[in-house]
C-alpha positions as CSV (number, residue, x, y, z in Angstrom):
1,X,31.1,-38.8,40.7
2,X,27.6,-37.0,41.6
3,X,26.1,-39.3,39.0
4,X,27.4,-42.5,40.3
5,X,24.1,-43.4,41.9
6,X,22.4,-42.6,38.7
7,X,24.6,-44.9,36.7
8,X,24.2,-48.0,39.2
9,X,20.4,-47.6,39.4
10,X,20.6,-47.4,35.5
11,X,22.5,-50.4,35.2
12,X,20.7,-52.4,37.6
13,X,17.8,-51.3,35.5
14,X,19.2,-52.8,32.6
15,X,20.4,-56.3,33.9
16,X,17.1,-56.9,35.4
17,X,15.6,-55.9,31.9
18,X,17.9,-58.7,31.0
19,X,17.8,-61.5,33.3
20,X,14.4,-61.3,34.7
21,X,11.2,-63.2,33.7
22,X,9.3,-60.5,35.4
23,X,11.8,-57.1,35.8
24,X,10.9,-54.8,38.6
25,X,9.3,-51.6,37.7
26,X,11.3,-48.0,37.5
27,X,9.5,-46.9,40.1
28,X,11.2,-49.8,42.3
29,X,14.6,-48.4,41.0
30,X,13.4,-44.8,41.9
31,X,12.9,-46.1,45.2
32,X,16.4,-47.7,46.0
33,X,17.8,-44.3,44.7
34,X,15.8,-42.6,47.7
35,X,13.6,-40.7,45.0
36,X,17.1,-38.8,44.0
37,X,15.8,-39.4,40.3
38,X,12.9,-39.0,38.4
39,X,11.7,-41.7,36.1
40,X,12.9,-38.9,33.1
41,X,16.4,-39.1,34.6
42,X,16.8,-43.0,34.6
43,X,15.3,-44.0,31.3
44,X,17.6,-41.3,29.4
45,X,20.4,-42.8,31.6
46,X,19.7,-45.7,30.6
47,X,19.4,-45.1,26.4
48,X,22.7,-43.2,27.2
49,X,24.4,-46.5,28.6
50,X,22.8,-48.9,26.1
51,X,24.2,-46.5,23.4
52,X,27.5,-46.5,25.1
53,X,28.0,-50.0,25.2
54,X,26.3,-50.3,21.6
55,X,23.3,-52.2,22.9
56,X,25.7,-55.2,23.3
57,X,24.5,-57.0,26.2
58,X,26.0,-60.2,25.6
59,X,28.7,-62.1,27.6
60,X,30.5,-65.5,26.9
61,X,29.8,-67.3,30.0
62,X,31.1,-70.6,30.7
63,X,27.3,-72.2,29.7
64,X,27.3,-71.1,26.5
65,X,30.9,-72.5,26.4
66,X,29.9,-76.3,28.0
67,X,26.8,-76.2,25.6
68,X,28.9,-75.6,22.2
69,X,31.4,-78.6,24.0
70,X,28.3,-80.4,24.9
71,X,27.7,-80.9,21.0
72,X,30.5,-82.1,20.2
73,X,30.3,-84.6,22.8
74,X,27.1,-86.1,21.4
75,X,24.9,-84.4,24.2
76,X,26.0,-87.0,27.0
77,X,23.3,-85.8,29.3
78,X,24.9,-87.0,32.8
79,X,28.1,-85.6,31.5
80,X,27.2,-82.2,30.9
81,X,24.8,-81.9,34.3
82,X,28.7,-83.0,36.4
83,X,30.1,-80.3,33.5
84,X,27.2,-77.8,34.4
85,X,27.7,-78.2,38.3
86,X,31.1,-78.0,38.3
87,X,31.1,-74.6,36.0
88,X,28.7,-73.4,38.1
89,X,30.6,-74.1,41.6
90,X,33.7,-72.2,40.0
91,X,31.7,-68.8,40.3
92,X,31.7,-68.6,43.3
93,X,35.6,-69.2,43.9
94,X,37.6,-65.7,42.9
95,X,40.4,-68.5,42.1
96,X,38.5,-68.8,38.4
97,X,38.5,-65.2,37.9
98,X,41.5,-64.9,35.9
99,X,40.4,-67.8,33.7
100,X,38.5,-67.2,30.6
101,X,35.2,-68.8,30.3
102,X,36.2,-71.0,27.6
103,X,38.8,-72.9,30.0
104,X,36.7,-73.2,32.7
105,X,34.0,-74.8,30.6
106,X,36.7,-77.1,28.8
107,X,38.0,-78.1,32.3
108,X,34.7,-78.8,33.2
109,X,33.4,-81.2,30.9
110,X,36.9,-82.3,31.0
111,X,36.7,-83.8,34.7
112,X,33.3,-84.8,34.2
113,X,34.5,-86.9,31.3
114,X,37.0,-88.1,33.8
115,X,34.7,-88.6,36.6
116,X,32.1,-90.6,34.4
117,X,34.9,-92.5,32.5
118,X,33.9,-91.4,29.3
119,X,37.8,-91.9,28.3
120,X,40.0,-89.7,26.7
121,X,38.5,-86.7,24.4
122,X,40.5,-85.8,21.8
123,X,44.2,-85.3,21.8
124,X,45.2,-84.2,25.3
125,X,48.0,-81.5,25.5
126,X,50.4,-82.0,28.5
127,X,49.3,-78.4,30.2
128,X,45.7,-80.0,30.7
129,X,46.1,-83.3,31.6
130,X,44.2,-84.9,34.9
131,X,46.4,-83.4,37.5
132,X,46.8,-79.7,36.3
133,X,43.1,-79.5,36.2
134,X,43.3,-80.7,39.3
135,X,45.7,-78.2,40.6
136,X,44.1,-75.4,38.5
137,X,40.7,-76.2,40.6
138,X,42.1,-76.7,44.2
């Protein structure tokens, strides 16, 4: 527990390694930790965590999900925006969380097909028609 800081600092390190165009310096992180660490301290943390997780940063998100659907969908560009907003809307609702990315992309281009009457996809099984998306998403 007494390196709990060290590990969030590190981590938040790392994600804005990740996501950022432009990620903070380590002396920004070695402010947020109140100086508790030197610059040493975090970048051996954070080799340690990288090594850890085996440098696997990667997460199947629902966007990577709605893109692979998108293609098989012929790129339908209005589509997959109402597919892309919808996706992204579910994040914030803890209702999603215990449904894996790859559902909540396939419901969303699902609805969008619905909502742009882009008729039926493929064979439809009875668990996902219209209403039990519905249902799933209220």
């Amino acid at each position: 527990m007494e390196n709990l800081q060290l590990v969030g600092v590190t981590a938040l390190l790392i994600a804005s390694k990740y996501e950022e165009v432009m990620a903070p310096s380590i002396e920004s992180f070695i402010y947020v930790a109140d100086g508790g660490y030197t610059e040493e301290e975090i970048l051996k943390a954070e080799r340690y965590l990288l090594h850890i997780i085996g440098f696997d940063l990667s997460y199947p998100n629902p966007m990577h999900f709605v893109r692979r659907i998108s293609k098989a969908d012929d790129y339908d560009i209005h589509t997959r925006t109402i597919a892309k907003y919808l996706v992204e809307i579910s994040l914030v609702d803890d209702r999603f969380l215990k449904y894996t990315p790859s559902i909540v992309a396939a419901a969303g281009m699902f609805l969008s097909r619905q909502m742009m009457d882009r008729g039926p996809w493929v064979y439809i099984p009875v668990s996902l028609n219209v209403t039990n998306v519905y249902r799933m998403l209220i």
